[in-house]
Each structure stands twice: as structure tokens, then as C-alpha cells.
C-alpha positions in Angstrom: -23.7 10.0 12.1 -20.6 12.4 12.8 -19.4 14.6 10.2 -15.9 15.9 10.5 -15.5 19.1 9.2 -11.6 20.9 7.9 -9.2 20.0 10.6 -11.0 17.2 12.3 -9.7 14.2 10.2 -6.7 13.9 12.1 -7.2 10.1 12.0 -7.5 10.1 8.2 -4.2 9.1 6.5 -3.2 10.8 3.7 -4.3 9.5 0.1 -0.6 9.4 -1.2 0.2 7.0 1.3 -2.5 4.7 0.6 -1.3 4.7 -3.1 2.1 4.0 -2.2 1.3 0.8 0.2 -1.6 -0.3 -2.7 1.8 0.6 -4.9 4.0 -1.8 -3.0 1.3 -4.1 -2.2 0.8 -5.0 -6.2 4.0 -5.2 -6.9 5.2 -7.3 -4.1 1.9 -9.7 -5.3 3.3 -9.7 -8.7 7.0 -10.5 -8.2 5.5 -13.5 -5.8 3.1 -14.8 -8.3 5.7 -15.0 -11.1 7.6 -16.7 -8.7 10.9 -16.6 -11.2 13.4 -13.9 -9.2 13.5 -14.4 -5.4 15.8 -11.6 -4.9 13.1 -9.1 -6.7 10.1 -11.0 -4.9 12.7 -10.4 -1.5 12.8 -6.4 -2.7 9.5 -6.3 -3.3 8.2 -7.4 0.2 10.8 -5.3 1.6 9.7 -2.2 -0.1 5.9 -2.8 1.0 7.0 -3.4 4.3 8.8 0.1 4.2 5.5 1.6 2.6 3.1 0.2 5.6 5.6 1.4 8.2 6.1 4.9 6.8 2.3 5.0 6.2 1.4 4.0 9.4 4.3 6.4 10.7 2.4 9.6 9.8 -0.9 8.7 11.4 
């Protein structure tokens, strides 16, 4: 088993941008269930599309 101690988690993305892609992630889900608005289903793929790339931008 490693243990990573302060300054060796370099690899570990930050908790604010897992909330932001789970963010996205729910309410892209949701606009696509409802199924109703294809331009706010559109936006909200878009934005959780954004979220993953930023997230995956700072690790």
C-alpha cells in the first residue's frame, strides 16, 4: 500500500472540479431526460463538456 503524504498527490484533482463536472453532469442528464428544450439540453452538454475539459486541464 503507498501512502502519499502533503505534496505528493499531484495526480489528485481538486474536489471543486469534481463538483463542477458531477454539477454539469446532472444537469446535462436532466435537460436530456425531460427531453422538452433542445436548445437547454444543447447548453447543457456544452457546459459539461467545458467542465470535463477544464477539469481535466488542471491535472
Amino acid at each position: 500500500m503507498q501512502v502519499f503524504g502533503p505534496g505528493d498527490d499531484e495526480r489528485a484533482p481538486p474536489a471543486a472540479g469534481f463538483l463542477a463536472v458531477r454539477v454539469s453532469a446532472a444537469d446535462a442528464l436532466g435537460a436530456v431526460d425531460q427531453g422538452r428544450d433542445a436548445d437547454r439540453a444543447q447548453a447543457a452538454t456544452d457546459a459539461l463538456s467545458r467542465a470535463v475539459y477544464e477539469h481535466r486541464r488542471v491535472r
